[in-house]
Phi, psi and omega in degrees: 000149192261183205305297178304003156272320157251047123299285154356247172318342165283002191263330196260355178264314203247047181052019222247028167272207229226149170286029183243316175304334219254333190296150173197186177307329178248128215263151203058040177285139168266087183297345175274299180330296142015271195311307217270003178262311122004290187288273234282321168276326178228018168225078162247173307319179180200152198270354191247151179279174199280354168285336222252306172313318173319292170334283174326308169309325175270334157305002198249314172296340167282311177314347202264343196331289185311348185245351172340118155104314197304143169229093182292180189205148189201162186212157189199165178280168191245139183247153163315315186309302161260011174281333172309282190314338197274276220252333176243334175313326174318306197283288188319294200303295176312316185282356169266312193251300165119024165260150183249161192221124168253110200256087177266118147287131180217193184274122180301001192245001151289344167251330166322282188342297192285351178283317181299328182291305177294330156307311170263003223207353175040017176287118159297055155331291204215141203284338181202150167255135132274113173205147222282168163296000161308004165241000176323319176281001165264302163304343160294329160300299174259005157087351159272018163228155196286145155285121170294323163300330160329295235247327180288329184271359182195210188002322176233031167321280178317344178225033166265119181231145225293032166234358174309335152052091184262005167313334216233353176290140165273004217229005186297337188265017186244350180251008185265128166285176182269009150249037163073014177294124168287155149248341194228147155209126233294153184241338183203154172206130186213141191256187189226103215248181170260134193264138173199180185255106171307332189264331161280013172249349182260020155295145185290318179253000139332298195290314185285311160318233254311283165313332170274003170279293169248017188065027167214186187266169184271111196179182197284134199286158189263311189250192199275330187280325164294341182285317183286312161322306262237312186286286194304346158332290178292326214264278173335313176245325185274326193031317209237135121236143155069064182047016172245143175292156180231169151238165183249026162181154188255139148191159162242159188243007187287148186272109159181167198322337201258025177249329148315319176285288167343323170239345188274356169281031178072019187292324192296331185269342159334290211277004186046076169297355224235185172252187226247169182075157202210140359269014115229153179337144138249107062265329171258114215301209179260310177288016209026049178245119181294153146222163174223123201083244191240034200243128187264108204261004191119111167283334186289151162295351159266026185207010175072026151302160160224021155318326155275352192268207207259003152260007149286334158313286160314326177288008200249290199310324167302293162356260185323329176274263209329310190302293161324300196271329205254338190262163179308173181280340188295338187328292163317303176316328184277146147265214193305279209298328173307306186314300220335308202267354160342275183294016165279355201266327169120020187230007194265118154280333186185141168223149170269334129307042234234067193300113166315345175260025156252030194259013177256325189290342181277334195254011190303116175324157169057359157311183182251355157224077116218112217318160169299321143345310186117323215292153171270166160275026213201133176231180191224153188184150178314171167306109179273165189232186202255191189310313194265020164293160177207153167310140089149031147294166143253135218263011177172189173242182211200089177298101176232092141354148187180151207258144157212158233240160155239158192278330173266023142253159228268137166000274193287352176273328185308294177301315188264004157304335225221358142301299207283303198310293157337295189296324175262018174217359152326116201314340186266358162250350222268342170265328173279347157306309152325317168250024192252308192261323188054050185237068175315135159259317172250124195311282200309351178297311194315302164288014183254166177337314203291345189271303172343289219288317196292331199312298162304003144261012208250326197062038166103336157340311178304306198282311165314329164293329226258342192253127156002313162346290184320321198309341194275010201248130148192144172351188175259131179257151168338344250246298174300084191265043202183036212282319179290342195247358163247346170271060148255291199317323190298311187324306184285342204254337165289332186284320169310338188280293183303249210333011163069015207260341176222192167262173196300308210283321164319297211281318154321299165338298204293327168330305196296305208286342181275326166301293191301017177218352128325283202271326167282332185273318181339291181308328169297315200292307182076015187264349198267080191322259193279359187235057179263189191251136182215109177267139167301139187305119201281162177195180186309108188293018145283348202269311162269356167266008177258352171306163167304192140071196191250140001311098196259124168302165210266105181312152181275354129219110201290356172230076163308192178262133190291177192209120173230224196198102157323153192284324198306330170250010173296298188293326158334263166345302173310269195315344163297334169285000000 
C-alpha cells in the first residue's frame, strides 16, 4: 500500500481524523463506521482487498470535508446500471461523504434535451450527466463543457482521486477529444453485438435442413448474406418450433428518436458505408461524414460523403426487407425498450441488432432460453457486416455512458458532482456495480475471478470484453459536431423510408442534404473554432465515387455467397485472447 494510503486506512482503523472531519448535515456522524459497513455488506466482491477499499473510501470522506451538507442533482438514462446508482449508490455515497445526491432516471433522448437546455442557457439543470460518448464531437467543440484533464490537473486536483486509475477504464479514448483532452468520463458500457439461439443451432436436424437448403453449415453468420439465409431459415421453413411460431429476426421500426439510434448506432459502417480506422473511419465516417483534418467536410456524395451513397442505401434497404419479411408483425410498432426483451420470450431465432444491456432481461430463471442450470440457451457472437465492409472497419457499436461536468455549474456543486461521478465508478465498487448492471467499464473488472465464475451464464458477454475483438465496437467519433442536432434528423428521414412514403434512396438523399445544411449553418455561425466544418464544394458523385476509400461505387453484387463460423470455435479464439 502506498504511504497515503495507510495514512488513510490508519484514520479508519483508529479514529484518528479531526473533529472538523466528523461534520455533516447531521452532528457525530462516524463516517469510517459508514465505509466499513458499506465494503463489508455491499460491496463485495471487489478487485481491491478489504483495506485497500477501506482506504479508498476514506479519501472520498476526506475530500468531501469542504462539501458537507450539499445536496446535488445528476441525471442519467435509465438503466439497470443507474437504477443501482439511483437508489442505493445514492444512499453509500451520502453515508460516506455527507453529500446528498439526488440522482434522475429519464429517457436518453430527455437528458440530450436537458444537456442542451443548459448548454444554451447558462441555466444550472443539473450539477453532472451521464450521457453517451456519442457526443464527444460536440463537446469537444463548443467549449461548454469542462475538459476533465484540464480540471483534474487545476481547479479540481483537491477532489480528484488518487485511485481513479484512468489507464484501466476501457473506454477511455472513446471520451478523449481531438485534442487529445478527456471530456468524459465512462460510467457504464455495452455493444450491440449479434444474438442467436445456441440450442436451435447445434440441432443436428435443424443444421442438416439448413445446409441441405442453402448448402453450407448452419452457424454465426460472418456476412449480411449468411444472416438473411439464416432469417429466412427459421421465418419460412422451419415456421414452428416445439408448437411455437418462432422468427429469424428481430428488430423495431416505430417512427421514434430510438429508431435514429438504430442506424446512427453504426448500421451504415456494418454494412461497410465508411473507411477503414478505428475507432472510426477516416476519412469518413460510420454516420458518413467525411472530415479534412479534423473539419467536418460534407455527408453528400458530392462532397465526398457517403450518407447517400450506395452502400447506405443498401443498409437502408435491407432494414427494411428483413423487418417486413423475417421479424413478428408487432415489430414494425415497437421502439429500442419494447423490441429489447423480446427475444427472452423464446420465438427469436437470431437478431443481428442486439445491445448487450439486454443481458440481464435474458438470464432471469424460468424464462424460455434459460437452462434449469441458469446456463443460457442464447449465446451473443460478433456481428456480421455487409457487402461493402473491408478489414480495419469498425464492425459495430459500442455504447459508453459517460460522466459530464458543464462549465455553467457553479464550483462547489461541480467538485462534488465529480466526487460523486468518481465514486460510483470506483475500483472498490466497480466490479459489483459490474455484476449488478452488466455494463463493464473497467479492465480489472473484466479480469477478475468473479466475472470468470458469472461467464457461463453471461452466453459469451466476458469473453467478448475480455477478447481484442471489443476494439472493433465504438461510439459515435469526433466525425460528428453537432450530435442533438443531426441525430434529430434520422429518425425522421428512415421512418419515411419504412413508411413507404419515399424510397431508401430519397430518404438518404434527403438525410444527407439536410446534415450538409446542418454543418453549412455551423460554419457561418463560426463558434465551434479549428475543427468546426468547412465544406467541400460539390461536384459530380462520379468523381467520388471512383476515389479510393468511401464514398464505394455500388458493387454488381450485393449477395455474395454466405458465410459462417461454428460459435464453439469462435468463442475459442476469444478465450485464447
Amino acid at each position: 500500500m502506498k504511504n497515503w494510503q495507510l495514512m488513510l486506512f490508519a484514520g479508519v482503523l483508529f479514529g484518528c481524523s479531526s473533529p472538523d472531519d466528523q461534520q455533516a448535515p447531521t452532528e457525530n456522524v462516524d463516517y469510517a463506521a459508514n465505509a466499513a459497513r458499506w465494503v463489508s455488506d455491499e460491496f463485495q466482491p471487489s478487485t481491491l482487498s478489504e483495506a485497500e477499499q477501506l482506504a479508498e473510501m476514506a479519501w472520498f470522506t476526506a475530500a468531501a470535508e469542504e462539501l458537507r451538507g450539499l445536496s446535488i442533482n445528476v441525471v442519467s438514462e435509465t438503466l439497470a446500471t443507474h437504477e443501482y446508482e439511483s437508489t442505493t449508490l445514492t444512499e453509500a455515497f451520502f453515508d460516506i461523504t455527507g453529500i446528498r445526491v439526488t440522482h434522475d432516471l429519464i429517457q436518453e433522448g430527455d437528458v440530450i434535451e436537458k444537456l442542451q437546455t443548459q448548454m444554451q442557457s447558462g441555466e444550472n439543470v443539473y450539477d453532472g450527466y451521464v450521457n453517451d460518448s456519442d457526443l464527444i464531437g460536440t463537446h469537444a467543440r463548443y467549449g461548454y463543457v469542462v475538459p476533465l484533464s484540464d480540471f483534474m490537473s487545476g481547479e479540481g486536483a483537491d477532489v480528484t482521486s488518487p485511485t481513479l486509475d484512468l489507464d484501466d477504464f476501457i473506454g477511455i479514448s472513446f471520451t478523449t477529444g481531438p485534442d487529445g483532452k478527456i471530456y468524459q468520463l465512462p460510467d457504464q458500457q455495452f455493444a450491440n453485438l449479434y444474438w442467436f439461439r445456441y440450442d436451435w443451432f447445434t440441432n443436428p436436424e435443424l443444421q442438416a435442413q439448413f445446409e441441405s437448403i442453402y448448402g453450407y453449415a448452419l452457424g454465426v453468420p460472418v456476412n449480411w448474406s449468411a444472416y438473411e439465409d439464416i432469417a429466412e431459415f427459421f421465418s419460412e421453413h422451419v415456421k414452428e418450433i416445439d408448437g411455437e411460431q418462432v422468427f429469424g429476426h428481430m428488430d423495431y421500426g416505430k417512427k421514434d428518436p430510438s429508431l435514429g439510434w438504430r442506424f446512427t448506432d453504426a448500421w451504415l459502417s456494418m454494412a461497410g458505408a465508411g473507411d477503414a480506422g478505428i475507432p472510426n473511419g477516416l476519412p469518413v465516417d460510420e454516420w458518413g461524414i467525411r472530415v479534412e483534418g479534423c473539419r467536418p467536410a460534407g455527408s453528400s456524395v458530392t462532397r465526398g460523403g457517403a450518407a447517400n451513397g450506395p452502400a447506405a442505401v443498401y443498409a437502408l434497404q435491407k432494414y427494411m426487407d428483413w423487418l417486413k419479411r423475417f421479424a413478428p408483425p408487432e415489430a414494425g410498432g415497437m421502439t429500442f425498450s419494447e423490441a429489447g426483451p423480446v427475444p427472452a420470450q423464446g420465438q427469436i431465432a437470431q437478431q443481428i441488432f442486439w445491445y448487450t444491456t439486454f443481458t440481464g432481461d435474458m438470464i432471469q430463471p424460468g424464462l424460455d432460453v434459460v437452462n434449469a442450470d441458469g446456463t443460457p440457451k442464447w449465446r451473443m457472437a460478433p456481428s456480421p457486416h455487409g457487402p461493402y465492409w473491408q478489414e480495419g472497419m469498425k464492425l459495430g457499436y459500442q455504447d459508453a455512458g459517460s460522466w459530464t461536468l458543464l462549465k455553467s455549474t457553479p464550483l462547489e456543486r461541480r467538485k462534488a458532482a465529480w466526487l460523486y461521478a468518481q465514486f460510483v465508478t470506483a475500483k472498490t465498487l466497480s466490479l459489483k456495480k459490474t455484476m449488478v448492471g452488466l455494463t463493464p467499464i473497467r479492465n480489472s473488472d473484466l479480469n477478475s475471478d468473479a466475472m470468470t465464475e458469472m461467464a457461463p451464464k453471461l452466453g459469451g458477454l466476458v469473453e467478448f470484453y475480455r477478447s481484442p475483438a471489443r476494439t472493433l465496437w465504438t461510439p459515435t467519433g469526433t466525425n460528428v459536431p453537432d450530435y442533438p442536432k443531426l441525430a434529430q434528423l434520422w429518425w425522421a428521414n428512415v421512418a419515411n423510408a419504412v413508411s413507404g412514403e419515399v424510397t431508401p434512396q430519397a430518404a438518404m438523399d434527403s438525410l444527407a442534404e439536410q446534415q450538409d445544411r446542418v454543418l453549412e449553418r455551423l460554419a457561418q455561425h463560426g463558434v465551434l473554432g479549428e475543427c468546426g466544418p468547412e465544406l467541400n464544394e460539390p461536384r459530380d458523385a462520379e468523381y467520388w465515387l471512383q476515389q479510393p476509400g468511401a464514398p464505394k461505387p455500388k458493387l454488381a453484387n450485393e449477395k455474395p455467397a454466405g458465410e459462417t463460423v461454428p460459435y464453439d470455435e469462435l468463442i475459442q479464439v476469444w478465450q485464447a485472447n
